[in-house]
C-alpha positions in Angstrom: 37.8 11.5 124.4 36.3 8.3 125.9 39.0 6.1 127.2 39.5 2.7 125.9 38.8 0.4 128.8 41.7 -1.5 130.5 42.8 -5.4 129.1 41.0 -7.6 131.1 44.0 -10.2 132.9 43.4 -13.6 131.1 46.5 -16.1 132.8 44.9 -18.5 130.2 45.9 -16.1 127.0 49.6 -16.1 126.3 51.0 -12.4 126.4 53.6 -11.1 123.9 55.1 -8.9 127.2 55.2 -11.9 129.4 56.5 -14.6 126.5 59.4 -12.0 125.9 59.8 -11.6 129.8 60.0 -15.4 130.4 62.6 -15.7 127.0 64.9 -12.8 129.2 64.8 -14.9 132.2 62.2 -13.3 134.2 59.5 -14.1 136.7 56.5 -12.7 135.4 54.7 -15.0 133.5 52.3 -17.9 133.6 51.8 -21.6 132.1 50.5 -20.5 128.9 53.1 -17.9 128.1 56.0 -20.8 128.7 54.5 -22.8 126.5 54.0 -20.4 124.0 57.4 -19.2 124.2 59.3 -22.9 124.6 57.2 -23.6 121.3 59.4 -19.8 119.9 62.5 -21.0 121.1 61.5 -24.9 119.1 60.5 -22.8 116.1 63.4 -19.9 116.1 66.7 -21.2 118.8 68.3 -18.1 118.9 65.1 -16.5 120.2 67.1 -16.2 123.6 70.2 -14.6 121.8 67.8 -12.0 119.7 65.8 -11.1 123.0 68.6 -10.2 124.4 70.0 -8.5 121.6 67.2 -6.5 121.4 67.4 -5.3 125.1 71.2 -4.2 124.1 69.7 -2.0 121.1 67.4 -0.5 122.9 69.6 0.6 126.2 72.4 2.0 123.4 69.8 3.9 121.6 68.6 5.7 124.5 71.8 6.4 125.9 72.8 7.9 122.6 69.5 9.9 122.0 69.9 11.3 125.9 73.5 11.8 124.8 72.1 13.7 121.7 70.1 16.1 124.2 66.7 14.2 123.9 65.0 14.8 127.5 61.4 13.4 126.3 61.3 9.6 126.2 57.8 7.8 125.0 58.0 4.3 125.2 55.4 2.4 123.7 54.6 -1.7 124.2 57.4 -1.0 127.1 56.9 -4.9 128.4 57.4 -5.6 132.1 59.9 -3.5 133.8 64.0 -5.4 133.3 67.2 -3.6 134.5 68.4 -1.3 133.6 64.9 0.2 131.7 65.1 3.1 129.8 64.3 5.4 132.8 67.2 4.7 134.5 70.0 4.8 131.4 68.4 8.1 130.4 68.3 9.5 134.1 72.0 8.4 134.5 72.8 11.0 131.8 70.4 13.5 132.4 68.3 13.0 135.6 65.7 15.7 134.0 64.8 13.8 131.7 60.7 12.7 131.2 59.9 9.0 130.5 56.2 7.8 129.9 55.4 3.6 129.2 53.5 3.0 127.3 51.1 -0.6 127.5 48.2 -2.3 127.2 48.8 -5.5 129.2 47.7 -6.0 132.6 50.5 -7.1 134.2 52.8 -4.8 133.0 51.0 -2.1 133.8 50.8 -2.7 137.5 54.6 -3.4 137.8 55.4 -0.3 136.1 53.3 1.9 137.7 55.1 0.5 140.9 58.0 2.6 139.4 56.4 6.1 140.3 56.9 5.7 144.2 60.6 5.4 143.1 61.4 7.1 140.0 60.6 10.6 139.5 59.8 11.9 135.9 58.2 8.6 135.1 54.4 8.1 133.8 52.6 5.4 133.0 49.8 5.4 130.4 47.7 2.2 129.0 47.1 2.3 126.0 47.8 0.4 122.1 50.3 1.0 119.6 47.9 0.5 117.0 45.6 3.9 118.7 47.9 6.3 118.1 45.1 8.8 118.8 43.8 7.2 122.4 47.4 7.1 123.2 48.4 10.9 122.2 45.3 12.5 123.5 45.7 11.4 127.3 45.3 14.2 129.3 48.0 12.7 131.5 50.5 12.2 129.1 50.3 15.7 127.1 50.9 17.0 131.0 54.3 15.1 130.8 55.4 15.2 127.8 55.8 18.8 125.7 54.9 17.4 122.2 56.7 21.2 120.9 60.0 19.8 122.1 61.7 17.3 120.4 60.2 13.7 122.0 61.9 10.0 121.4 59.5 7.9 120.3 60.5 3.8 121.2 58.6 1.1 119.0 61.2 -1.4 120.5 59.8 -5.1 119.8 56.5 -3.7 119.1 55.7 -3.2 115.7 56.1 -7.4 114.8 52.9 -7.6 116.9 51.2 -5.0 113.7 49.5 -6.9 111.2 49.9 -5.7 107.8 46.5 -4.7 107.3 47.0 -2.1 110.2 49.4 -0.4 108.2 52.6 -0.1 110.7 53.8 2.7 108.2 50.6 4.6 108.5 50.6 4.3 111.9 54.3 5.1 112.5 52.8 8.6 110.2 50.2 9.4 112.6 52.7 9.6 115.4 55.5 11.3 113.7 53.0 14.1 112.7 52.6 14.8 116.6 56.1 15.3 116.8 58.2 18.3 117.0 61.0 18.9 114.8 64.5 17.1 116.2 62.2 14.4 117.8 63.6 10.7 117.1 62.1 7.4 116.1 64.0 4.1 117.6 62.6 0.7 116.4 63.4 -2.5 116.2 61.4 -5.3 114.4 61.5 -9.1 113.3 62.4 -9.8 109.8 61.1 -12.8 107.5 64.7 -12.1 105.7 66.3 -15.5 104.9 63.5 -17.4 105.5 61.0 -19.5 103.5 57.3 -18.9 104.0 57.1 -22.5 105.3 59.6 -21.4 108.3 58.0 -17.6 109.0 54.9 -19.9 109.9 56.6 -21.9 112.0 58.0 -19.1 114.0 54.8 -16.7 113.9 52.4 -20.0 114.8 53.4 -20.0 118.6 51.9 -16.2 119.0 48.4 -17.5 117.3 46.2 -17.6 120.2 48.4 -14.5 122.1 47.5 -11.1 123.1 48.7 -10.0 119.6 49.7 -12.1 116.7 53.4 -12.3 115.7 53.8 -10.7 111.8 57.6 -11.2 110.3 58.3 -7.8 108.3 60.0 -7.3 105.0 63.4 -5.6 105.1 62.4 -3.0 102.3 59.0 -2.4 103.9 60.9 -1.6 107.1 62.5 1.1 105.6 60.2 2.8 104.7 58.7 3.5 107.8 61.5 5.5 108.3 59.9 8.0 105.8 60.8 11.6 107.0 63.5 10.9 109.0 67.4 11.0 108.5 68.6 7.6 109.6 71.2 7.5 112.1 74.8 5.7 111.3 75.0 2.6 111.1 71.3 2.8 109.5 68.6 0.2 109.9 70.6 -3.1 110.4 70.4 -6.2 112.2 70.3 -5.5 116.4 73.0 -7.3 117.1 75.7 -4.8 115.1 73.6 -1.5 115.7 76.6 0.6 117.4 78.0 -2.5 118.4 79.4 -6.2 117.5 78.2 -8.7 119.1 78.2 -12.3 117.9 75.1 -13.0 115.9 73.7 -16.4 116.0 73.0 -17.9 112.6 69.4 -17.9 111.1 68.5 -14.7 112.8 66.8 -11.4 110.9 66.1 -9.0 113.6 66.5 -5.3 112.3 66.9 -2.2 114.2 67.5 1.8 113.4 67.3 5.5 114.8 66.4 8.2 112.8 65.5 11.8 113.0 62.5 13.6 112.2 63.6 15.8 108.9 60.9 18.0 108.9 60.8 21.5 110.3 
């Protein structure tokens, strides 16, 4: 299969991974990416609180998958490395474990793949959520990863950057096919619930000219992508209570959920 070429680095094109990097307090990221994501936080205020909710979801839903006896982590749109990353929560519990990121953005593919030198069991791939195809078929991955043992797969902030006319269901399908039976499915994804349509523009307009565009999702149509797999208690609920309580900030609709592959 030919490779899809690398992202060309454009400092000039905001970048969903660097916006969500500067939101978290990072360093990586550059003039347009600020202003894209001061223009969020105008749009949406408890951007800050949800980014950071979302970071909580995902480190509890690895620790309770590696908990589970998961030892097969993909991680695709991983975004520029923040600690702890899921390498080093699933390690803590089983230092076996397997861990490939997956991304398509420039920047944080070069600081990931800085991680091999120090973290053994950990692969980095390019590639684009919405290929599932190029992504599965890398020669490099299918070396890491066993796809006839049970694999987590981690759309974590990824799939609001899916337009609807790509399908996210259909796509979230074509993965889950690859997968063995007792493999797992961990997402979390904006919501337009609560909002008027005059507001979900307001807070989708500062991703216009990004990497990807910013979609809000429907509740119900969430759910369904969990078609084929046996939702994990609490079930698909907002981030900030998803085996936890933490304070939620008003005007927020950021849903989250773990499930396991029924089939087989």
């Amino acid at each position: 299969m030919q490779q899809r070429p690398e992202a060309a680095f454009d400092p000039d094109i905001p970048s969903t991974a660097r916006i969500y990097d500067y939101i978290l307090g990072g360093k990586d990221h550059f003039a347009a990416d600020r202003e894209a994501a001061e223009q969020l936080i105008a749009a949406q205020p408890a951007s800050r609180a949800t980014a950071l909710a979302n970071r909580g979801f995902l480190l509890r839903a690895v620790d309770t998958l590696a908990r589970s006896g998961i030892r097969q982590f993909l991680d695709i749109g991983a975004g520029i490395p923040t600690s702890p990353n899921v390498h080093e929560v699933v390690q803590e519990v089983a230092p076996d474990a397997r861990i490939a990121y997956v991304d398509n953005d420039p920047v944080v593919l070069a600081h990931t793949r800085a991680l091999r030198a120090t973290a053994p069991g950990v692969i980095v791939v390019d590639g684009d959520v919405r290929h599932p195809e190029e992504i599965l078929e890398q020669p490099q991955l299918r070396d890491h990863l066993d796809f006839d043992e049970p694999v987590a797969l981690l759309l974590v902030a990824v799939l609001h950057f899916v337009r609807r006319e790509d399908d996210p269901a259909a796509l979230i399908e074509q993965y889950s096919k690859r997968l063995a039976p007792g493999s797992c499915l961990a997402l979390t994804v904006g919501s337009s619930a609560g909002y008027t349509a005059e507001e979900v523009a307001r807070i989708e307009a500062p991703y216009r000219n990004a990497s990807s565009p910013l979609t809000l999702h429907d509740p119900a149509e969430v759910a369904r992508w969990f078609s084929g797999y046996e939702l994990l208690d609490p079930g698909l609920v907002s981030i900030f209570k998803w085996r936890a309580d933490e304070p939620e900030p008003p005007r927020v609709s950021a849903l989250g959920g773990v499930g396991r592959l029924r089939r087989g």
